[in-house]
Structures are given as C-alpha cells and as structure tokens.
C-alpha positions as a Markdown table, in Angstrom:
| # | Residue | x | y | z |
|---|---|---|---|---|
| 1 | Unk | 1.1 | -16.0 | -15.8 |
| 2 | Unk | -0.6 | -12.8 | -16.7 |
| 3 | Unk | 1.3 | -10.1 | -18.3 |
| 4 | Unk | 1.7 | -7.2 | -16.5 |
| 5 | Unk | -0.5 | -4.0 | -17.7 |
| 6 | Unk | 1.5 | -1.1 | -18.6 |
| 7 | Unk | 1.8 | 1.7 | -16.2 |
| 8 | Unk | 1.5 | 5.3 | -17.2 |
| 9 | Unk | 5.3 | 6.5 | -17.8 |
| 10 | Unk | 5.5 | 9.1 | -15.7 |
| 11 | Unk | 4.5 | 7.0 | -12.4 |
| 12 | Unk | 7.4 | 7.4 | -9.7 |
| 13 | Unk | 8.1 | 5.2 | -7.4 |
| 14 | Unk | 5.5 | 7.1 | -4.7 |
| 15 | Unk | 3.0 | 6.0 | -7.2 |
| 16 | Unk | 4.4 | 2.3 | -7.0 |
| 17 | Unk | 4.0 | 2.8 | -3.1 |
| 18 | Unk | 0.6 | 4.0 | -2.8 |
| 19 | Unk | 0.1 | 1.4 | -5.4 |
| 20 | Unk | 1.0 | -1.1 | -2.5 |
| 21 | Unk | -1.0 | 0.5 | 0.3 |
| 22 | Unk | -4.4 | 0.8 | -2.0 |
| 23 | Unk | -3.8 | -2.5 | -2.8 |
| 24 | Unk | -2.9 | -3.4 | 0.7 |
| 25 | Unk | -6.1 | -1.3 | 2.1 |
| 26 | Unk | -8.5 | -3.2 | -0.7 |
| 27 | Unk | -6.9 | -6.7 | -0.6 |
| 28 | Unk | -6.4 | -7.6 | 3.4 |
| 29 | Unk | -10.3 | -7.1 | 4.0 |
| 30 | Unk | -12.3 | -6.7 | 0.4 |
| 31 | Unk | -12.6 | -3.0 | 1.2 |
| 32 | Unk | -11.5 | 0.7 | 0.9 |
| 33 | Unk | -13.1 | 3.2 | 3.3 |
| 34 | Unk | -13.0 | 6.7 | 3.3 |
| 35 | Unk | -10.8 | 6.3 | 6.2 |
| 36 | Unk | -8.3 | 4.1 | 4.7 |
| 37 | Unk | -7.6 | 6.7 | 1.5 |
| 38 | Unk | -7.2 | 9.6 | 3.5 |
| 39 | Unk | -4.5 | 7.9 | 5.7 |
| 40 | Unk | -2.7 | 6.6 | 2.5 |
| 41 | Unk | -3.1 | 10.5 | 0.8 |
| 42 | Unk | -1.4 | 11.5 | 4.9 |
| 43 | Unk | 1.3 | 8.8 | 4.2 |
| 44 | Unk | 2.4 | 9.6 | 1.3 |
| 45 | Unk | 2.1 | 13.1 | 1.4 |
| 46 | Unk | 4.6 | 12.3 | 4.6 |
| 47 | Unk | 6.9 | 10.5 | 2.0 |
| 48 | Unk | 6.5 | 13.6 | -0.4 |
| 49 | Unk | 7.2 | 16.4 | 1.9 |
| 50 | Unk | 8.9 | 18.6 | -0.7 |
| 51 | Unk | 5.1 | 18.3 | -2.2 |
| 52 | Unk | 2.0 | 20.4 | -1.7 |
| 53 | Unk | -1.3 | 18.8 | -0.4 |
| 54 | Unk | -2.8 | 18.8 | -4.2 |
| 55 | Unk | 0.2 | 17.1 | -5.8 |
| 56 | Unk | -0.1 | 14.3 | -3.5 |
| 57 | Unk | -3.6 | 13.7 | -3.6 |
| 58 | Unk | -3.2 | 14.1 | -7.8 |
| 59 | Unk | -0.9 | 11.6 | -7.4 |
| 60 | Unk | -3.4 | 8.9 | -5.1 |
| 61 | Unk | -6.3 | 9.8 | -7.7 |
| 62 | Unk | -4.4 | 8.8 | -10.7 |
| 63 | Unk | -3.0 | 5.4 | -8.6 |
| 64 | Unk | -6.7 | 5.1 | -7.7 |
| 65 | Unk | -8.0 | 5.7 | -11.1 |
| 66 | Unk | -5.3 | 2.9 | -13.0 |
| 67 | Unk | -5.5 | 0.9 | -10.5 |
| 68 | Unk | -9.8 | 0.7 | -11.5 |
| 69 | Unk | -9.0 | 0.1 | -14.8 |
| 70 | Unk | -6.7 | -3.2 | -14.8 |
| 71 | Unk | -9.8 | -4.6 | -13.4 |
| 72 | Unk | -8.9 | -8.5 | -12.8 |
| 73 | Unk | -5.6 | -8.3 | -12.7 |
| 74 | Unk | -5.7 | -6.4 | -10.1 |
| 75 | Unk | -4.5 | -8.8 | -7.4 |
| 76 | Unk | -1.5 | -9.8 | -9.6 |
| 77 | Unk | -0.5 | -6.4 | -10.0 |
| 78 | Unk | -0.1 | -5.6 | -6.2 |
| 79 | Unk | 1.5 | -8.1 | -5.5 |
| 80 | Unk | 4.2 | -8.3 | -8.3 |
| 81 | Unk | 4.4 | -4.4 | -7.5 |
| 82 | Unk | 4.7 | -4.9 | -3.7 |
| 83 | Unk | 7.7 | -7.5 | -4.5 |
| 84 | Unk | 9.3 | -4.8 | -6.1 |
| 85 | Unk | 9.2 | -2.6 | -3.4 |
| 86 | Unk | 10.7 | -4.8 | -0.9 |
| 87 | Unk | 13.5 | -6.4 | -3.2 |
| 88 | Unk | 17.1 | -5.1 | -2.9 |
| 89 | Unk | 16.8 | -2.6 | -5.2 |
| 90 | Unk | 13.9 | -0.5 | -4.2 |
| 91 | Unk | 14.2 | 3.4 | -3.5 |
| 92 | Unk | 12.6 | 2.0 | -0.2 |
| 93 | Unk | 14.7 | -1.0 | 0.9 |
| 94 | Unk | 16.3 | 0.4 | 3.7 |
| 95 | Unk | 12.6 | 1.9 | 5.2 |
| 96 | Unk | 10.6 | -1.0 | 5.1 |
| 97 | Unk | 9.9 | -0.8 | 8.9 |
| 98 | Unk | 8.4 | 2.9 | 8.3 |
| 99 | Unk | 6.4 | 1.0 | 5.2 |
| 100 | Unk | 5.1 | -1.6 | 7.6 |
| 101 | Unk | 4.2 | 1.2 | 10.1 |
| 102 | Unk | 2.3 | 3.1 | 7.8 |
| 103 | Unk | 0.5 | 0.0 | 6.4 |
| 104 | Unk | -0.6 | -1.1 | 10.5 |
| 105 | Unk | -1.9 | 2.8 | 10.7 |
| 106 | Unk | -4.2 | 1.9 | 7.1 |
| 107 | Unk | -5.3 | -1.2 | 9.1 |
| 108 | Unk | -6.5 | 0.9 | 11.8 |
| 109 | Unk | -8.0 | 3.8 | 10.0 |
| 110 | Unk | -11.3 | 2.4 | 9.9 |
| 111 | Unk | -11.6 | 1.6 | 13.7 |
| 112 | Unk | -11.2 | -2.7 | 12.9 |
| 113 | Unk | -8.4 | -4.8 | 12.3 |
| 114 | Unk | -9.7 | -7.8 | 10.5 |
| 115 | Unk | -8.0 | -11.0 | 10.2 |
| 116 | Unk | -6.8 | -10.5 | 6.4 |
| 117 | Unk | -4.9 | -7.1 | 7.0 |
| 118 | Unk | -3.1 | -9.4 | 10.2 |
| 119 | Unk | -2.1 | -11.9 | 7.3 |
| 120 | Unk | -1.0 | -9.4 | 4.4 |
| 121 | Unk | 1.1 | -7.6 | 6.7 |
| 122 | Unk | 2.4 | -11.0 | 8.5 |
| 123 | Unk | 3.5 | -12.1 | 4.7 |
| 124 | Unk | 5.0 | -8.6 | 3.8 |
| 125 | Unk | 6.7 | -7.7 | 7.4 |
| 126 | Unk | 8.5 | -11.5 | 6.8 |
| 127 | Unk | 9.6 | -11.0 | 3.0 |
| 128 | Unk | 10.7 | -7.6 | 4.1 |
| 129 | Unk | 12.4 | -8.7 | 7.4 |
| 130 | Unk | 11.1 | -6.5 | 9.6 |
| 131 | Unk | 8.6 | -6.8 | 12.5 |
| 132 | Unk | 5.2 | -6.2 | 13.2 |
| 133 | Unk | 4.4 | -5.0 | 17.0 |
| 134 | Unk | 3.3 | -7.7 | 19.6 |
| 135 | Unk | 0.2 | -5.8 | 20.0 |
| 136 | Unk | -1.2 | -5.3 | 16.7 |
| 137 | Unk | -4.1 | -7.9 | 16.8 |
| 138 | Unk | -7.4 | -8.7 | 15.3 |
| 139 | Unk | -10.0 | -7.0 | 16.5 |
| 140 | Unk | -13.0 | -8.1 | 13.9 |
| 141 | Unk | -12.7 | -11.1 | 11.7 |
C-alpha cells in the first residue's frame, strides 16, 4: 500500500473535509465543474462561519492546489482521508448526516446526478450510518 503524502502542517480539519468533497465531486463522475467548487467553497464557508468569504476560499484553493500535486495517489488519499472523517474520532462524527447532505447538494450542482456520485455516497452514507433520501436518484449515467 502506498504511503501516504504529507500534508501541509497547518491543514485543519476543514481542509480534511473539503478534502473529502473535492475528492467526492472529482471521483463519483471523473469531473469537477465550476458548479461543483463553488458549492463546496458555500459549504464549507457554512462550516466556517466565524470566517470571512476570502479565508474560506484560501482555504479550497490550497486543498485544490495539494490535492493536484499528489497526482496518482490521489484516489488513495480521499479515500484514506474520508475514513478518517467518518471514524469515531473525527471533529465531525456526530454531523455526518449534514456531511452527507452537503455532498447530495455537490451531486446536484451541476444539474446531473450520474450513477457514480449514487454509488460514492451509497458507500459513505452506509460506513457513516446515516441515510441518503428516497428520492435522490440518477438522473444521467
């Protein structure tokens, strides 16, 4: 198994999660639109509300920008980071519904919901025990 790259020290655990929705956004359908980043600057700016608007999208750019560089590890990464974030002791354990929520509203951003996105968050809401709603479906495969 790969090792894992290191991660810039001062990264906080809202760069682990929009760590998890970049790589959710990029993973479930082999693409990131324009769309998809600004809903995950929205949601975690919503998760950073002590923070102004440039602080949160500083914050995307250098998740976005690391994130680019580990190049082919980059599935590994997401997901090893995204099992932290739903194990016991994540900052986030007891809001994994709200993470699940936000990562339905990415799906939707760019007007599809392709099979992939259906299946990431099927695997995530499941390890994280929570539920998806009955009437999230595919809409473009």
């Amino acid at each position: 198994m790969n090792a894992m790259p290191d991660m810039p020290e001062h990264f906080t655990h809202f760069h682990l999660l929009s760590i998890v929705y970049f790589g959710f956004a990029t993973i479930s359908d082999d693409d990131l639109s324009d769309s998809e980043q600004l809903v995950i600057i929205n949601k975690i700016g919503e998760w950073m509300p002590q923070s102004d608007k440039d602080d949160v999208i500083q914050l995307n750019r250098e998740v976005f920008y690391w994130l680019n560089e580990i190049g082919e590890d980059f599935k590994m990464v997401v997901g090893r980071i995204t099992d932290l974030l739903i194990s016991e002791e994540s900052p986030f354990k007891n809001n994994m519904q709200a993470i699940v929520d936000d990562l339905i509203e990415i799906s939707k951003a760019d007007g599809k919901i392709h099979q992939g996105e259906l299946e990431l968050l099927e695997i995530i809401a499941k390890e994280a025990n929570v539920k998806i709603p009955s009437d999230f479906k595919v809409t473009q495969n």
